[in-house]
PQR file of N, CA, C, O and H, with PARSE charges and radii, in Angstrom:
ATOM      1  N   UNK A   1      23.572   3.843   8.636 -0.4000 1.5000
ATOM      2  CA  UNK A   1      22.593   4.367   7.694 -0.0000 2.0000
ATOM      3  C   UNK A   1      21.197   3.897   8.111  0.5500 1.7000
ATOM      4  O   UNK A   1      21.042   2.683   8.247 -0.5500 1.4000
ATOM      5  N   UNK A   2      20.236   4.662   8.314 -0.4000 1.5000
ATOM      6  CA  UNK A   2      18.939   4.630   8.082 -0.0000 2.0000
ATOM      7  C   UNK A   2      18.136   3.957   7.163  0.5500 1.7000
ATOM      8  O   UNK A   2      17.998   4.203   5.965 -0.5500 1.4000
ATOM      9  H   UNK A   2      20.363   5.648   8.204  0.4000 1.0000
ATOM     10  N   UNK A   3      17.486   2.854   8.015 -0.4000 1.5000
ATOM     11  CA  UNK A   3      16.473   1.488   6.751 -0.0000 2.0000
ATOM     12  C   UNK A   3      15.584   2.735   6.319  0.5500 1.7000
ATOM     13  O   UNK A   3      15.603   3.719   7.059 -0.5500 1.4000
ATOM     14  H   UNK A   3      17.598   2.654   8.988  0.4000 1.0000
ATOM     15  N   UNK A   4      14.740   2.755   5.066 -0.4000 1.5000
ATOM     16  CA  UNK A   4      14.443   3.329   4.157 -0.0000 2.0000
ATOM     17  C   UNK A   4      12.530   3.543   5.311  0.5500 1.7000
ATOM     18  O   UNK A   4      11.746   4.490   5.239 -0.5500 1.4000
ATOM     19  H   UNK A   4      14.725   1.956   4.465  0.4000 1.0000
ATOM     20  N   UNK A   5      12.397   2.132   6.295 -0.4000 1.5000
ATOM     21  CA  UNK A   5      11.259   2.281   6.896 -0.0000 2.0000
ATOM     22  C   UNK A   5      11.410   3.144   8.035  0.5500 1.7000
ATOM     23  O   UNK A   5      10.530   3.105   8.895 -0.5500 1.4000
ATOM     24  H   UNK A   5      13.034   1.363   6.353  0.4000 1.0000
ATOM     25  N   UNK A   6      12.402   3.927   8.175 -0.4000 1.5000
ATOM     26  CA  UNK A   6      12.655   4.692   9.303 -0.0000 2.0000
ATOM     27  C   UNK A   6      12.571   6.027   8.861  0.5500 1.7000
ATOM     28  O   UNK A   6      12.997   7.019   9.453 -0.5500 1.4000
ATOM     29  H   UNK A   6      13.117   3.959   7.476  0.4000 1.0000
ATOM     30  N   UNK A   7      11.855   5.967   7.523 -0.4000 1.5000
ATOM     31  CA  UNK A   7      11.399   7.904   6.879 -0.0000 2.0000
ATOM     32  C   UNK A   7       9.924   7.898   7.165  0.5500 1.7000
ATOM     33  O   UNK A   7       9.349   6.851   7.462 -0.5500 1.4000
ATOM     34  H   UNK A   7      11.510   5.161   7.042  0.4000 1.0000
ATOM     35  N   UNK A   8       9.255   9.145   7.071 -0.4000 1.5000
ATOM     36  CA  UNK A   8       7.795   8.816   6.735 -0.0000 2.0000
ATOM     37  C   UNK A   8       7.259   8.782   5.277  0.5500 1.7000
ATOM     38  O   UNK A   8       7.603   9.517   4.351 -0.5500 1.4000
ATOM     39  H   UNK A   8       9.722   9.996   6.829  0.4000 1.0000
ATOM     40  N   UNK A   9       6.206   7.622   5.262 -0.4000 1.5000
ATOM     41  CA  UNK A   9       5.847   7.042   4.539 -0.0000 2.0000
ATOM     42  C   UNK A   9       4.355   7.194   4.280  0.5500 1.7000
ATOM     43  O   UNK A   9       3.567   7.336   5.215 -0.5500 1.4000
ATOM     44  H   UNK A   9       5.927   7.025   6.014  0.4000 1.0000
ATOM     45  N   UNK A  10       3.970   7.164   3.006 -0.4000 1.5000
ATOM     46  CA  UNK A  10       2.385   7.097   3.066 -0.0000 2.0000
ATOM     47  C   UNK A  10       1.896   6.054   2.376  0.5500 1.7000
ATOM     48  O   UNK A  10       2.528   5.852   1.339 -0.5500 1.4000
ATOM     49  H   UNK A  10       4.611   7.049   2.247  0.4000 1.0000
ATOM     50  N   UNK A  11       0.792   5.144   2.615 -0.4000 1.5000
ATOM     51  CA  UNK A  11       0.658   4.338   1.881 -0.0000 2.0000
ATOM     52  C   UNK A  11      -1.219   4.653   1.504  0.5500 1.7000
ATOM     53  O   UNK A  11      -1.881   5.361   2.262 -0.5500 1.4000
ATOM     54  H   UNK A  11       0.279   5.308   3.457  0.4000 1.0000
ATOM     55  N   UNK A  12      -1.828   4.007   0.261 -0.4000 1.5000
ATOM     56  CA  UNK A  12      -3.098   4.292  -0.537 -0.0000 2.0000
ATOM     57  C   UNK A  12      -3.241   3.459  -1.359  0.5500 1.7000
ATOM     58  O   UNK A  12      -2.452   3.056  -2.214 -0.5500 1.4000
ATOM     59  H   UNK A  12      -1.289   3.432  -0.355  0.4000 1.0000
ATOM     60  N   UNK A  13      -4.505   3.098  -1.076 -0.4000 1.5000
ATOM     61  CA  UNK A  13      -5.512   2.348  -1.612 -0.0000 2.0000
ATOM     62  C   UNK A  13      -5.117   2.662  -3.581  0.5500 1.7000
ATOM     63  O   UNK A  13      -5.409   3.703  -4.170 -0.5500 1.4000
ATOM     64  H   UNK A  13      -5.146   3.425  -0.382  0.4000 1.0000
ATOM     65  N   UNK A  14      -4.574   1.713  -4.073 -0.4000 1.5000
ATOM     66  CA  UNK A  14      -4.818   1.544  -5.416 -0.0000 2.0000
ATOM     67  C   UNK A  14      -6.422   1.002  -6.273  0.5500 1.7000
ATOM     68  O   UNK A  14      -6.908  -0.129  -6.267 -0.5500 1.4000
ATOM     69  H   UNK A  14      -4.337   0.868  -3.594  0.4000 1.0000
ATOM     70  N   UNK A  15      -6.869   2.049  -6.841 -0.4000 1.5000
ATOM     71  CA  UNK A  15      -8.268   1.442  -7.647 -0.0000 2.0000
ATOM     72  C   UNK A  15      -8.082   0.557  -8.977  0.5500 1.7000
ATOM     73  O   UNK A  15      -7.141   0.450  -9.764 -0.5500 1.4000
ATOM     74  H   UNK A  15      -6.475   2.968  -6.846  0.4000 1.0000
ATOM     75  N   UNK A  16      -9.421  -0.063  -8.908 -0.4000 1.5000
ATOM     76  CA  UNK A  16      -9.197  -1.326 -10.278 -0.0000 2.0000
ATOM     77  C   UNK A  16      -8.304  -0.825 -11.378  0.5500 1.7000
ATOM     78  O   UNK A  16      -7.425  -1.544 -11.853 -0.5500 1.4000
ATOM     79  H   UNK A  16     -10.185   0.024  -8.269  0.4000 1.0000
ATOM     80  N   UNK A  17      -8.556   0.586 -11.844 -0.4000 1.5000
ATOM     81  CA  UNK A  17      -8.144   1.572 -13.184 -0.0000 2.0000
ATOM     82  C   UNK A  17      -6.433   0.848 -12.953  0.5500 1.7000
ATOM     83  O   UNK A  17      -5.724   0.454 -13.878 -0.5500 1.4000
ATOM     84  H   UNK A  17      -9.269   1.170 -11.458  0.4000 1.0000
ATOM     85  N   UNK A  18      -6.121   0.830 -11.687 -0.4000 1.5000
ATOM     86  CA  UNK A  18      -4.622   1.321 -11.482 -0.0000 2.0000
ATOM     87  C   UNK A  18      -4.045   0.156 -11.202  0.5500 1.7000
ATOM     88  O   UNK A  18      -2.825   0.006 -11.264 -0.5500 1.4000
ATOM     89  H   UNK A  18      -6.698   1.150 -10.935  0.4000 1.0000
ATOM     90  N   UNK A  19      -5.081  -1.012 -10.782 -0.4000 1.5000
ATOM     91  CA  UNK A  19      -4.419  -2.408 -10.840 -0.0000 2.0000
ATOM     92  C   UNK A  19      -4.607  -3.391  -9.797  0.5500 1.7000
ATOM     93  O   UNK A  19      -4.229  -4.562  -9.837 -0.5500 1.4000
ATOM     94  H   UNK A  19      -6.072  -0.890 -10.732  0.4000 1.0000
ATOM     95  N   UNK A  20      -5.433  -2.614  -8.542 -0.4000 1.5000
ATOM     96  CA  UNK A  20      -5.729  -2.881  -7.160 -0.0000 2.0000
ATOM     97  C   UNK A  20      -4.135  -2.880  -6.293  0.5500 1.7000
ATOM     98  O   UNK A  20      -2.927  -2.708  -6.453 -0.5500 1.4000
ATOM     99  H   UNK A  20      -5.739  -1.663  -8.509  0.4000 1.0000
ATOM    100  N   UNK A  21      -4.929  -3.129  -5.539 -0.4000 1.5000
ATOM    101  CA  UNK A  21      -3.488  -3.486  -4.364 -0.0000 2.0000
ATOM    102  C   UNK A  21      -3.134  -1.823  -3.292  0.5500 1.7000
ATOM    103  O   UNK A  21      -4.109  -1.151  -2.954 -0.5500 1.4000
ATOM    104  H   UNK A  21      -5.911  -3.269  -5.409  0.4000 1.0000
ATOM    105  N   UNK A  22      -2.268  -1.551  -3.047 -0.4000 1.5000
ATOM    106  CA  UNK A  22      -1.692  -0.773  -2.460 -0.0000 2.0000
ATOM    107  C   UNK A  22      -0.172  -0.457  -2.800  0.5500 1.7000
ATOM    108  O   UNK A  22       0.707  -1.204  -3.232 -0.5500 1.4000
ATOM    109  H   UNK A  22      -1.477  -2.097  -3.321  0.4000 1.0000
ATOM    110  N   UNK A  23      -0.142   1.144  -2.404 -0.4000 1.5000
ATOM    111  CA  UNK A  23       0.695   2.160  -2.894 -0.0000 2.0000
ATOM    112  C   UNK A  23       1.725   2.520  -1.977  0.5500 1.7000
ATOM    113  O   UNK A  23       0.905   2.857  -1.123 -0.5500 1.4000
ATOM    114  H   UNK A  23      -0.855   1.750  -2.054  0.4000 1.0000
ATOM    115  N   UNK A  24       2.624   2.700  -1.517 -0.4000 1.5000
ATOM    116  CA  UNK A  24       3.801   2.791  -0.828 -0.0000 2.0000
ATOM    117  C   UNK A  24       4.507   4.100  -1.047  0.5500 1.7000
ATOM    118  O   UNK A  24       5.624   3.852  -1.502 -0.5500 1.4000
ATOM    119  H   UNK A  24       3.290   2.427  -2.212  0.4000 1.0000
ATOM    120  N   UNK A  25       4.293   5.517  -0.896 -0.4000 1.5000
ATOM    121  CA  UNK A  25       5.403   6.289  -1.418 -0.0000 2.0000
ATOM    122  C   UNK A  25       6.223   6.840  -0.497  0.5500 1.7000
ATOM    123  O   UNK A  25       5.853   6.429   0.604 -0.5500 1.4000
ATOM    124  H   UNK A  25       3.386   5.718  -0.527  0.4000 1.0000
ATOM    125  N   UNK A  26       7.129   7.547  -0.395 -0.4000 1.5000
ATOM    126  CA  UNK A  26       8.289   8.568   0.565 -0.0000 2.0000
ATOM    127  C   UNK A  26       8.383   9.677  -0.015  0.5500 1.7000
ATOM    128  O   UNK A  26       9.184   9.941  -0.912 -0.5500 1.4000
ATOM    129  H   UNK A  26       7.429   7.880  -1.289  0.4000 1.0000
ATOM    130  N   UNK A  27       7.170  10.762   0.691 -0.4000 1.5000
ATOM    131  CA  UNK A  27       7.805  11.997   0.749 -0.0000 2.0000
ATOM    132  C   UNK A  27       8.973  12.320   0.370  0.5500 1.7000
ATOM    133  O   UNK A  27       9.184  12.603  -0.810 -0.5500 1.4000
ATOM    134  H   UNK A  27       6.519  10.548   1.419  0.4000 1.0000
ATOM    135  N   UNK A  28      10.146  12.340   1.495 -0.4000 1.5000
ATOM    136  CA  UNK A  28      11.046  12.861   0.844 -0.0000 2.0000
ATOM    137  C   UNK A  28      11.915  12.276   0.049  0.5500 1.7000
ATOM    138  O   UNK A  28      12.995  12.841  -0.121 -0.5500 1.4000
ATOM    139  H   UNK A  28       9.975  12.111   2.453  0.4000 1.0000
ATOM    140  N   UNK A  29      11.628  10.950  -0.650 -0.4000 1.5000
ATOM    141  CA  UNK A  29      12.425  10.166  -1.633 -0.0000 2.0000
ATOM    142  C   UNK A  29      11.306  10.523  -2.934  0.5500 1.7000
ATOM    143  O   UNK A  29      10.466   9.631  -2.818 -0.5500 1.4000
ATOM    144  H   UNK A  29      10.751  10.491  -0.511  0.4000 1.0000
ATOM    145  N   UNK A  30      10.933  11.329  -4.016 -0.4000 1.5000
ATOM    146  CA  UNK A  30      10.235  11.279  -4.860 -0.0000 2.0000
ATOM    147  C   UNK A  30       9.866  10.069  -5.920  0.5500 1.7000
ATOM    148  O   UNK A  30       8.825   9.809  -6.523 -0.5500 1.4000
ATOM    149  H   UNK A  30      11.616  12.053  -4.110  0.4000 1.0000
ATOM    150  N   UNK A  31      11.628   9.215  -5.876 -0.4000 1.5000
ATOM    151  CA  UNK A  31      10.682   8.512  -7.084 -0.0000 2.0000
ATOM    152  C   UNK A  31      10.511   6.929  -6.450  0.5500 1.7000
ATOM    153  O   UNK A  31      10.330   5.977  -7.209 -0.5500 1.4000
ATOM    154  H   UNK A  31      12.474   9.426  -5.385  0.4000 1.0000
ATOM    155  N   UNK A  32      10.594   6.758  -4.896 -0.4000 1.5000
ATOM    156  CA  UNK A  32      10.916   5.581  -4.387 -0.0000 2.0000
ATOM    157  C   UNK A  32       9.164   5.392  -3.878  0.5500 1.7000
ATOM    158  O   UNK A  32       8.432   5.820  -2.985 -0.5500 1.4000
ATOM    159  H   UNK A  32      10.741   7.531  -4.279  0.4000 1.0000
ATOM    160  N   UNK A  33       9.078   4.556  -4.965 -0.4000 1.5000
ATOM    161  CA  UNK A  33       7.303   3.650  -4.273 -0.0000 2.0000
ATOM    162  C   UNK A  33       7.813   2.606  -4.698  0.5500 1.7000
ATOM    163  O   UNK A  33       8.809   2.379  -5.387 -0.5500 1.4000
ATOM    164  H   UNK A  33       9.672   4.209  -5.690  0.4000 1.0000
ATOM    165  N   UNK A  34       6.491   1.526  -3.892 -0.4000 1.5000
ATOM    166  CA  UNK A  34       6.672   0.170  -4.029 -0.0000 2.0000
ATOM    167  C   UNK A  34       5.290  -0.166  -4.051  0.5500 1.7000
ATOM    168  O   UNK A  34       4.598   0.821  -3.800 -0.5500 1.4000
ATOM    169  H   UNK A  34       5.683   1.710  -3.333  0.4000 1.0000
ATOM    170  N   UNK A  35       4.531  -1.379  -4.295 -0.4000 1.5000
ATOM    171  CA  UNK A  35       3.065  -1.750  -4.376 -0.0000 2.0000
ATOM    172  C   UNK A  35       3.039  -3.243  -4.186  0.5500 1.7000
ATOM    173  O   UNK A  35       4.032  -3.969  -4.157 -0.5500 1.4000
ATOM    174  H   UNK A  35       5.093  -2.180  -4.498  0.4000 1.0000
ATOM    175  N   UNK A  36       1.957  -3.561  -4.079 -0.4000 1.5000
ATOM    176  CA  UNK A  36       2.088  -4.891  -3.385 -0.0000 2.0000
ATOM    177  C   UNK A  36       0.388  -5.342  -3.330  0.5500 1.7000
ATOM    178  O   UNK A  36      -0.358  -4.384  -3.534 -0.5500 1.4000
ATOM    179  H   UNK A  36       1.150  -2.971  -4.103  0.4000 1.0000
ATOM    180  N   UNK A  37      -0.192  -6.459  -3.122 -0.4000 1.5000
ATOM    181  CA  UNK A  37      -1.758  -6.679  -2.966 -0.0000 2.0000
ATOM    182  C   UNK A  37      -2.016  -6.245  -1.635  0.5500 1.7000
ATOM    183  O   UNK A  37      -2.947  -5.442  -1.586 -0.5500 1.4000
ATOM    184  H   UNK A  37       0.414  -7.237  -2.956  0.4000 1.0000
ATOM    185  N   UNK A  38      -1.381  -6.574  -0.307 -0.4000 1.5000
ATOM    186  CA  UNK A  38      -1.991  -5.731   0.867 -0.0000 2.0000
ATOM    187  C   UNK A  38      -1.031  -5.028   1.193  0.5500 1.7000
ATOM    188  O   UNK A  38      -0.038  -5.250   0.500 -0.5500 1.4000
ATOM    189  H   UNK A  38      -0.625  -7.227  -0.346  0.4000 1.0000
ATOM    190  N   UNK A  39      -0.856  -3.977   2.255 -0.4000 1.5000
ATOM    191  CA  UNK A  39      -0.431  -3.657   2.467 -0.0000 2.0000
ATOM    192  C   UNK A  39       1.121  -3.488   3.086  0.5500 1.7000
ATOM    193  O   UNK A  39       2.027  -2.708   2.793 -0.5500 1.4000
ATOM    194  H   UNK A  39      -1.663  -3.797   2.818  0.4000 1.0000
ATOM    195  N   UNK A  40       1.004  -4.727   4.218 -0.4000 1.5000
ATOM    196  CA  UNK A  40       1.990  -5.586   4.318 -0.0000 2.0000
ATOM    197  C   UNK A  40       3.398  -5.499   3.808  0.5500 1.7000
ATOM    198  O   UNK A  40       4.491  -5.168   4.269 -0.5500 1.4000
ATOM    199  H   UNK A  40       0.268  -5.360   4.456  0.4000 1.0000
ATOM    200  N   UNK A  41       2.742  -6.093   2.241 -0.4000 1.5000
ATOM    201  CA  UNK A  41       3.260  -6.671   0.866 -0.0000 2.0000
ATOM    202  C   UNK A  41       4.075  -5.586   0.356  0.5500 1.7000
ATOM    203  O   UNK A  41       5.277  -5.660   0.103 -0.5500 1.4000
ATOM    204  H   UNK A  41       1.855  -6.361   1.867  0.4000 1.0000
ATOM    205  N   UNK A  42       3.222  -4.433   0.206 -0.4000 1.5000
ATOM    206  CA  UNK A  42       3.283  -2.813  -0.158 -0.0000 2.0000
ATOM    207  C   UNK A  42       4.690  -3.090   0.661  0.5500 1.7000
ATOM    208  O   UNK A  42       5.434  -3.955   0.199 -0.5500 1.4000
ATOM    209  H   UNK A  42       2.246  -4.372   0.411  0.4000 1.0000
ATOM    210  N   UNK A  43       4.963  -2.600   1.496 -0.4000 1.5000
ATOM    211  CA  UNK A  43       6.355  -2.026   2.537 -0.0000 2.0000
ATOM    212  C   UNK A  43       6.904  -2.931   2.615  0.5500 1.7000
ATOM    213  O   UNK A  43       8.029  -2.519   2.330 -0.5500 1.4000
ATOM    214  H   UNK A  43       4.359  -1.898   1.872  0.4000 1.0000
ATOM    215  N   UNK A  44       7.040  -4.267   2.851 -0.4000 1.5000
ATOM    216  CA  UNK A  44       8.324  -5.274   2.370 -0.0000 2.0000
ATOM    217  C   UNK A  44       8.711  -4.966   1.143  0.5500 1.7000
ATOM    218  O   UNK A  44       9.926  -5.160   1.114 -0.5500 1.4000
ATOM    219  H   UNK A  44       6.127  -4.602   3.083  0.4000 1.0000
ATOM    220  N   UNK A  45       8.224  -4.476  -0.202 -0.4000 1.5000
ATOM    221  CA  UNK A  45       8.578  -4.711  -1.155 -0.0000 2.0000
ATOM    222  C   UNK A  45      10.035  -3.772  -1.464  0.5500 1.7000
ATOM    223  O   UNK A  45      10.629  -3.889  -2.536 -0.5500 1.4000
ATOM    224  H   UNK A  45       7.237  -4.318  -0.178  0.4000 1.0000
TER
END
C-alpha cells in the first residue's frame, strides 16, 4: 500500500482569521488535511 505522501498534495499558507500555520490537503482524498505551524509540521502530521 501506498504512504498517503506518495499522492499529490497541496499545501497553503493559513491566515491569522484561520489560526496561522499551514494547510496540508489531498486532492484526491477530500476530507484528509492536516495543519501544523510550518510546514514540515503540516505533512508529518
Amino acid at each position: 500500500m501506498a504512504k498517503l505522501v506518495d499522492y499529490p498534495f497541496e499545501v497553503r499558507p493559513l491566515g491569522q482569521e484561520e489560526g496561522g500555520g499551514y494547510l496540508v490537503s489531498f486532492p484526491d482524498f477530500a476530507e484528509c488535511i492536516s495543519d501544523g505551524e510550518t510546514i514540515e509540521e503540516a505533512i508529518v502530521q
